[in-house]
N, C-alpha and C positions, 0 to 999 in steps of 0.2 A: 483436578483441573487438567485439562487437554492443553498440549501445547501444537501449535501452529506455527509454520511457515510459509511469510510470502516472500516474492521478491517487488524492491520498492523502488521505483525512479526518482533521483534527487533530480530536480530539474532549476539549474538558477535563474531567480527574478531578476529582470533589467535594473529595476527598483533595489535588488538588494535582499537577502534572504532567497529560502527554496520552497518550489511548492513540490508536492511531492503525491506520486500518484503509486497503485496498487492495481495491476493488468490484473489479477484472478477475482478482482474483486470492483467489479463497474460500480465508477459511481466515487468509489471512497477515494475520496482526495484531501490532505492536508497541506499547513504551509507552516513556513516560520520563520525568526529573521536570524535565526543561527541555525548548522546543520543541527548541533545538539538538539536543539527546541522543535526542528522537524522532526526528527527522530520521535521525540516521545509525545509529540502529537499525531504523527503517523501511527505509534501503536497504538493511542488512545482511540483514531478513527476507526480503526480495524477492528478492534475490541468490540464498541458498539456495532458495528456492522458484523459481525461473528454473533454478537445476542441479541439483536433485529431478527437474523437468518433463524435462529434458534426458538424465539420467542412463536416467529411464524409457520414452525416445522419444517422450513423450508433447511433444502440440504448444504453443507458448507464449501463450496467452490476447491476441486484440488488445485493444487500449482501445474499448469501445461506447459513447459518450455522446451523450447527445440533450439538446437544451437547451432548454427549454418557457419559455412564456411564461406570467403567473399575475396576474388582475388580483385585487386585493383590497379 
């Protein structure tokens, strides 16, 4: 089994809980109403979207980040 890293945006709901999104990977978005529970619904969305990609021979997205510097 292959392991993978992405990086994951917690992003808090007005509502309460986090949705949480994956830049290398359009599209896969989770949520939850503790960080814990986003967490492991975020890996679970990634997972199926890793054997979607796979299923379809299509290739697995790297991670592209660049880290800028920003005076203010």
């Amino acid at each position: 089994m292959k392991m993978y890293e992405f990086t994951v945006n917690f992003i808090p709901a007005e509502e309460g809980g986090y949705t949480v999104t994956v830049p290398a990977l359009p599209g896969c978005i989770s949520e939850g109403d503790t960080l814990e529970e986003a967490k492991v619904n975020i890996k679970e969305a990634i997972q199926g979207y890793i054997e979607a990609l796979q299923m379809d021979g299509l290739p697995i997205p790297a991670e592209k980040l660049e880290r800028l510097k920003v005076a203010v």
